[in-house]
KEDREN-144004 format. One line per 2 residues: their letters; for each residue x, y, z of C-alpha. Coordinates in Angstrom, 3 decimals. Layout:
# KEDREN-144004
A> X/Y/Z ~ ...
***
This chain:
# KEDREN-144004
XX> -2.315/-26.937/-11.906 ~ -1.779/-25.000/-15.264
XX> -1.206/-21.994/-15.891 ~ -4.590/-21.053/-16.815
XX> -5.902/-22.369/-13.942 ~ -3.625/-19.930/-11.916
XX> -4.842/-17.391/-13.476 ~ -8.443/-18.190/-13.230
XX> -7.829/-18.822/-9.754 ~ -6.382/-15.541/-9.058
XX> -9.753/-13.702/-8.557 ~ -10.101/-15.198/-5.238
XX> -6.484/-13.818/-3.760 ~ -7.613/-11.198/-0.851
XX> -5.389/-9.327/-2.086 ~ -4.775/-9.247/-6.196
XX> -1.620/-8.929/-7.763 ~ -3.113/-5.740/-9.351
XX> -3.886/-4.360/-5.704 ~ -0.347/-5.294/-4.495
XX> 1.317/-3.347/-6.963 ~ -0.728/-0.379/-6.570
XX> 0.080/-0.304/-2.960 ~ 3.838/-0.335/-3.960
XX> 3.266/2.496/-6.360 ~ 1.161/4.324/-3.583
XX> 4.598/4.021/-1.667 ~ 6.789/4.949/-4.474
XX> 8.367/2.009/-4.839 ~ 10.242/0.997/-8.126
XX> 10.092/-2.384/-9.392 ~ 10.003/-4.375/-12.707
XX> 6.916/-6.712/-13.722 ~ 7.725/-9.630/-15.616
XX> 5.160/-11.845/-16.637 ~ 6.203/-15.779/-17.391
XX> 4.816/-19.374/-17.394 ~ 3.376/-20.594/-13.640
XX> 6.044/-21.796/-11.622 ~ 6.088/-24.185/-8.572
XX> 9.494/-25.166/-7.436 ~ 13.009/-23.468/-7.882
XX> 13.775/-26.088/-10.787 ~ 10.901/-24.695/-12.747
XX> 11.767/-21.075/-12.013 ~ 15.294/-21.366/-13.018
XX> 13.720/-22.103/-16.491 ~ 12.753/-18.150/-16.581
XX> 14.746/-16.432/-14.399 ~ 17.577/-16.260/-17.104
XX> 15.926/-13.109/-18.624 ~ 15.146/-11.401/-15.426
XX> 18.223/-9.461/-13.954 ~ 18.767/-9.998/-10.181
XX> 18.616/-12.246/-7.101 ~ 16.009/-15.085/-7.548
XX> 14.693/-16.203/-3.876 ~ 12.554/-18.665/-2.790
XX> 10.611/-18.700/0.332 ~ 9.833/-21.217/3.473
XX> 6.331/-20.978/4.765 ~ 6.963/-22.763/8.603
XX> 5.501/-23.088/11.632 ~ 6.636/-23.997/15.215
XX> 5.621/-26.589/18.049 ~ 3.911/-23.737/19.534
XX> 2.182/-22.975/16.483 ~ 3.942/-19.298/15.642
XX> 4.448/-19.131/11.590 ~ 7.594/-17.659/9.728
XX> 7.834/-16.506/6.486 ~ 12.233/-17.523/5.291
XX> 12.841/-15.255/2.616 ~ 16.250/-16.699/0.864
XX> 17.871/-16.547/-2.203 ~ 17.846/-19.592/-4.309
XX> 21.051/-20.894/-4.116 ~ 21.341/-20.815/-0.254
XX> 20.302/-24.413/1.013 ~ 19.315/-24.316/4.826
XX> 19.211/-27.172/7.127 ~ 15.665/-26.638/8.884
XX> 17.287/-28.100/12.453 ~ 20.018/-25.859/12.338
XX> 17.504/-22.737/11.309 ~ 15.907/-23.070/14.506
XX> 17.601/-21.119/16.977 ~ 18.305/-18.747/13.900
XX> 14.904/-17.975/14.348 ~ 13.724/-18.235/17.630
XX> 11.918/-21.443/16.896 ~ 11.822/-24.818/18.569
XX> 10.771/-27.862/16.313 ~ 9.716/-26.393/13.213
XX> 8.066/-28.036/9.839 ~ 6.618/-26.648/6.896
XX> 3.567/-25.259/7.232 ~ 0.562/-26.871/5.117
XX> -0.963/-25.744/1.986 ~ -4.516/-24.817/4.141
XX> -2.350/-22.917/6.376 ~ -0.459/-21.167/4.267
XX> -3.902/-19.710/2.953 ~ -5.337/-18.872/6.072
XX> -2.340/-16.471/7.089 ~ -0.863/-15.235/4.160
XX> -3.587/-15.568/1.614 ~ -1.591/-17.593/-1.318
XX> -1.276/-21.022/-2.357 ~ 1.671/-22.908/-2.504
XX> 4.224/-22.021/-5.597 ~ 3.034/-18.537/-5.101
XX> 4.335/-17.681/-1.411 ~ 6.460/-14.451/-1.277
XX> 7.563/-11.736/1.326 ~ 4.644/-10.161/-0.403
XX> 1.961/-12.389/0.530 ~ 2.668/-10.521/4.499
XX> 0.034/-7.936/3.264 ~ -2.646/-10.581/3.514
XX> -1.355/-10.990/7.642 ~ -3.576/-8.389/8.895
XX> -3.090/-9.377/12.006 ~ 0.866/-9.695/12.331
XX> 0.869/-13.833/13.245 ~ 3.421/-13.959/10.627
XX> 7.358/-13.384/11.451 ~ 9.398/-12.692/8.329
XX> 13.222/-13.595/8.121 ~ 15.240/-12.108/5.448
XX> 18.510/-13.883/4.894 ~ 21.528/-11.508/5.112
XX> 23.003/-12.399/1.873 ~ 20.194/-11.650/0.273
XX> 19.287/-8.220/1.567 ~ 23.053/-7.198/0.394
XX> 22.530/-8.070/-3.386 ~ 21.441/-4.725/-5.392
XX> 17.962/-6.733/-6.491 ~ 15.522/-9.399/-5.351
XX> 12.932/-10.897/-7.223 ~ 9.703/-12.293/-5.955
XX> 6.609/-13.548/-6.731 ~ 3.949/-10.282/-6.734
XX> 1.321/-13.303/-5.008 ~ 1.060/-15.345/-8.332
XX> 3.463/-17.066/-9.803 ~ 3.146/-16.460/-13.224
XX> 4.818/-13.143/-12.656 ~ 7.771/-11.713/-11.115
XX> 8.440/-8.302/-9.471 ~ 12.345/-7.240/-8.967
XX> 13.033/-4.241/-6.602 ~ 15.791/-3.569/-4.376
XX> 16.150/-4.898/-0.809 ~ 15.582/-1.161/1.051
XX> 12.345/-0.704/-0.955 ~ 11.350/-4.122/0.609
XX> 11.851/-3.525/3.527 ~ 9.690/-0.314/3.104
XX> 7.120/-2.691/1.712 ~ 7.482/-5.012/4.703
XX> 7.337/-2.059/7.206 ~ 3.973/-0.874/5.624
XX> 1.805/-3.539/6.461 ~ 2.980/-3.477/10.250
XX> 4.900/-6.222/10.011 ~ 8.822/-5.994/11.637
XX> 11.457/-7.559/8.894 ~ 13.939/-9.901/11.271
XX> 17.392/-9.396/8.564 ~ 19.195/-12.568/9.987
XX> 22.551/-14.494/9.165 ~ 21.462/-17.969/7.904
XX> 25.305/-19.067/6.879 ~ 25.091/-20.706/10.231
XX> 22.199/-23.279/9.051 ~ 24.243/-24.648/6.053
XX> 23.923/-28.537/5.747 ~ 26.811/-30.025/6.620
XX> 28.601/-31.708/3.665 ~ 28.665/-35.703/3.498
***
């Protein structure tokens, strides 16, 4: 997909990036817009993020045997080993979720997902993690539901974000679901 295309394709988001960031004005919250090339992987984002101050994250769209999504909200350089997230969680055999589910819960396509894509869960199926680490760096970038832009703000005013649209942020220790080294 090119970058042009994600644009193009944005007009069918149910919720815009435009209408994203006006709900984080509406709550007062600060943040920094930064507009770049699309990006679908962490490789390709590291090819930007050098002129954006902050934490870069990425994000884990995954679902459970029993069919309960999360939303992993990490910062780039903290690899995870998906068994060993589990328990972390409160999740029993967990995989990634797929691209036609990620739309039908959080309203994105894949490449795009973010912590704020949880204002397309209207009806709270979604349970977000927020790795510790993260949440104690002074600011966190994300994806504002496209990702040919990128929002920075600091961790309190997303969890004021997160708390807005109903949802409850789960701030959890993921040092425990390191890989182990070979």
């Amino acid at each position: 997909m090119t970058q042009a295309q994600t644009i193009s394709e944005s007009g069918d988001l149910p919720t815009s990036p435009e209408e994203l960031m006006a709900h984080l004005d509406a709550l007062g919250i600060t943040y920094e817009l930064h507009h770049h090339k699309a990006v679908f992987t962490v490789a390709e984002a590291e090819t930007v993020e050098h002129d954006i101050p902050g934490t870069h994250c990425r994000n884990l769209f995954l679902r459970d045997k029993k069919k309960n999504n999360f939303l992993v909200v990490l910062q780039n350089a903290t690899e995870v080993d998906i068994k060993k997230l589990q328990p972390l969680i409160g999740a029993d055999k967990i995989s990634f979720g797929s691209a036609e589910r990620l739309w039908e819960y959080l309203g994105v396509r894949p490449g795009s997902v973010c912590p704020y894509s949880i204002i397309n869960d209207k009806a709270g199926e979604v349970k977000i993690i927020l790795d510790k680490s993260m949440m104690e760096t002074a600011r966190v970038n994300y994806h504002p539901l496209l990702n040919t832009m990128t929002i920075g703000t600091t961790p309190a005013d997303l969890l004021r974000f997160i708390e807005s649209t109903g949802h409850t942020p789960h701030i959890v220790d993921l040092s425990a679901a390191t890989p182990d080294k070979e």
